[in-house]
TISELUM-239282 format. One record per residue (C-alpha): x, y, z. Coordinates in nm, 2 decimals. Example, Ala and Ser with C-alpha at 12.3 -4.5 7.8 and 13.67 -1.06 7.14 Angstrom:
! TISELUM-239282
[pt [1.23,-0.45,0.78]]
[pt [1.37,-0.11,0.71]]
END
This chain:
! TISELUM-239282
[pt [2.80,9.24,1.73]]
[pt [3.16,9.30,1.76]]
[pt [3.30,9.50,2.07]]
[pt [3.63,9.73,2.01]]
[pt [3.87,9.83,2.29]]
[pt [3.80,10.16,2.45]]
[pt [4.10,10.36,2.27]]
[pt [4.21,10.49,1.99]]
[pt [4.28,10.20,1.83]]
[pt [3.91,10.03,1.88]]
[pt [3.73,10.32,1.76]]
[pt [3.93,10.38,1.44]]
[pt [3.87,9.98,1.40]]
[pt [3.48,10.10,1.47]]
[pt [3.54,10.32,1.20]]
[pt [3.67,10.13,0.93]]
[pt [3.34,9.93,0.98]]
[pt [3.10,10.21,1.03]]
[pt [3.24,10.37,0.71]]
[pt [3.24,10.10,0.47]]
[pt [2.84,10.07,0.52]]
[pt [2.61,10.24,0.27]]
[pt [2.43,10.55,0.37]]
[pt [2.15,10.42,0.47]]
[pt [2.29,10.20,0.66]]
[pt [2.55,10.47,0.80]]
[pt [2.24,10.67,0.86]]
[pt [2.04,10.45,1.07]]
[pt [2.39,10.42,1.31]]
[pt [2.44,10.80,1.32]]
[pt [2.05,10.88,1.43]]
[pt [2.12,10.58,1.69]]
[pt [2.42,10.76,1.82]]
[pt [2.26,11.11,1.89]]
[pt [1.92,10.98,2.02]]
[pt [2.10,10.69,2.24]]
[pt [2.46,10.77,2.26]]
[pt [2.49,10.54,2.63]]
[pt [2.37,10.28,2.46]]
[pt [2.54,10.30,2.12]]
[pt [2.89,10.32,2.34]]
[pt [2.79,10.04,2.58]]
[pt [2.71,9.81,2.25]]
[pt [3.02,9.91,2.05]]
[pt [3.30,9.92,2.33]]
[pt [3.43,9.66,2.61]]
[pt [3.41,9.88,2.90]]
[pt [3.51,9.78,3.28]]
[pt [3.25,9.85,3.56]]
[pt [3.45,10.19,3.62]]
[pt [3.38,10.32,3.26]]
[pt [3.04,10.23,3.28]]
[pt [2.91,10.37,3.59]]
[pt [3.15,10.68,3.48]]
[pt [2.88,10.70,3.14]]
[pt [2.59,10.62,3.33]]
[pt [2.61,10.96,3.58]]
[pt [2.70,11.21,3.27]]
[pt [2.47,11.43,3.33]]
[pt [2.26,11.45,3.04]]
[pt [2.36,11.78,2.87]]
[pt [2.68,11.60,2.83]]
[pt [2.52,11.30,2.69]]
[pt [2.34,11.52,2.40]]
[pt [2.60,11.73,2.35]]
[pt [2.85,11.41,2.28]]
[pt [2.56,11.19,2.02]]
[pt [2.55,11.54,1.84]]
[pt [2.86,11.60,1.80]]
[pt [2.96,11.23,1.69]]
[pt [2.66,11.20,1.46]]
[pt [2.77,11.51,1.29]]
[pt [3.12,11.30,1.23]]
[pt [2.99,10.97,1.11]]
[pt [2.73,11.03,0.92]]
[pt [2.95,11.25,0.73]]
[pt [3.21,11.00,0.70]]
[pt [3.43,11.26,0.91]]
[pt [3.80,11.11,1.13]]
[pt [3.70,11.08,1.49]]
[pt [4.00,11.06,1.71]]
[pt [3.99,10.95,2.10]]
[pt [4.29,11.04,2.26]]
[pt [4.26,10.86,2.63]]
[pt [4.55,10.80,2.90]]
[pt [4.60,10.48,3.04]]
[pt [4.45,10.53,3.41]]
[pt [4.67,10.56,3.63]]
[pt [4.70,10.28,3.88]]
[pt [4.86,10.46,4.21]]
[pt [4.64,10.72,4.22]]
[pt [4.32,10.83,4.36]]
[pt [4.11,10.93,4.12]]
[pt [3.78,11.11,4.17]]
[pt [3.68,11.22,3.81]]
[pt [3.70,11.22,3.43]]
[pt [3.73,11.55,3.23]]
[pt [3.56,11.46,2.86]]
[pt [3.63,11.75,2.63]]
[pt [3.57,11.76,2.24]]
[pt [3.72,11.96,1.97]]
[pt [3.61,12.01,1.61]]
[pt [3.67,12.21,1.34]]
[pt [3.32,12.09,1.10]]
[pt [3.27,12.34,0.80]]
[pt [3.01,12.32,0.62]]
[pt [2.97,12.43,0.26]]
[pt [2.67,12.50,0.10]]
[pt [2.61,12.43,-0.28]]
[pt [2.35,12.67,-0.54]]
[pt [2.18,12.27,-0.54]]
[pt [2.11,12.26,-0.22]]
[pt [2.35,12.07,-0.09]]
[pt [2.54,12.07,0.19]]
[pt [2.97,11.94,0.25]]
[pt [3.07,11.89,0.64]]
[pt [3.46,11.85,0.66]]
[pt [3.63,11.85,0.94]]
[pt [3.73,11.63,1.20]]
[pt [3.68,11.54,1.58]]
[pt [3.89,11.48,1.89]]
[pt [3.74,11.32,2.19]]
[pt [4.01,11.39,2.49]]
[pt [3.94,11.18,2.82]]
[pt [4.15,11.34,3.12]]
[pt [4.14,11.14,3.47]]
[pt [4.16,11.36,3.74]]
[pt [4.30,11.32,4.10]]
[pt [4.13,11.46,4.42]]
[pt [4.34,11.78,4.41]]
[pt [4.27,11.85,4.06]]
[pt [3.91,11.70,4.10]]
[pt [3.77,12.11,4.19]]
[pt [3.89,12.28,3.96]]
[pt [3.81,12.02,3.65]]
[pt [3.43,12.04,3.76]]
[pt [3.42,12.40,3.78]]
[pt [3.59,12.36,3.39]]
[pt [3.36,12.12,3.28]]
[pt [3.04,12.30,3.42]]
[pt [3.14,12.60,3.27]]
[pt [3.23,12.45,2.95]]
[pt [2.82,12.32,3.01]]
[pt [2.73,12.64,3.02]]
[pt [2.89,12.79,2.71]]
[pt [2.74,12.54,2.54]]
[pt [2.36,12.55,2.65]]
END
């Protein structure tokens, strides 16, 4: 299987490939995504030691909430964007803000059916020891709005 580049550019490449399978197919992907999403990110994307200890410590809320929300996007054929900095290299780092952003509607038909539009963003902010307090007490509030 094919690994992409963790940016942008690799995951619309994923994309293109996710989105020219059938449904079923597409299907199978998408429940893969929510019920593993580590897994599903560690087979589809090169990722440096960094990265990957960084996705095996989300804590799991995190990990649920992000599978949800990118099943909801590709099974429904929806844009996923992943806007991501290049680290920086002179800093000390101590932490990764991972926020997303949708706007999914959904429409429901008199048959039954159901329309998801919409898109998502995926935004990756590395954080420095002085902005390394105030980004966990974002993201664990950000948790808490959400469960």
């Amino acid at each position: 299987m094919k690994k992409y580049s963790f940016s942008n550019e690799g995951f619309q490449s994923l994309q293109k490939q996710l989105y020219r399978l059938p449904d079923s197919l597409l299907k199978i992907q998408a429940n893969f995504v929510s019920t593993n999403f580590k897994k599903w990110v560690t087979d589809n994307f090169v990722l440096n030691n960094s990265q990957l200890n960084c996705i095996d410590i989300q804590d799991l809320k995190m990990i649920r909430f992000l599978g949800s929300q990118v099943n909801i996007a590709i099974i429904n054929r929806l844009p996923i964007t992943l806007i991501k900095p290049i680290k920086p290299i002179n800093q000390a780092l101590s932490s990764k803000l991972i926020r997303l952003e949708n706007n999914f509607t959904a429409l429901f038909e008199i048959n039954d059916k159901i329309k998801i539009g919409g898109q998502l963003t995926i935004y990756i902010t590395y954080c420095t020891k002085h902005d390394a307090n105030a980004y966990q007490k974002y993201n664990q509030q950000y948790l808490n709005q959400l469960f």
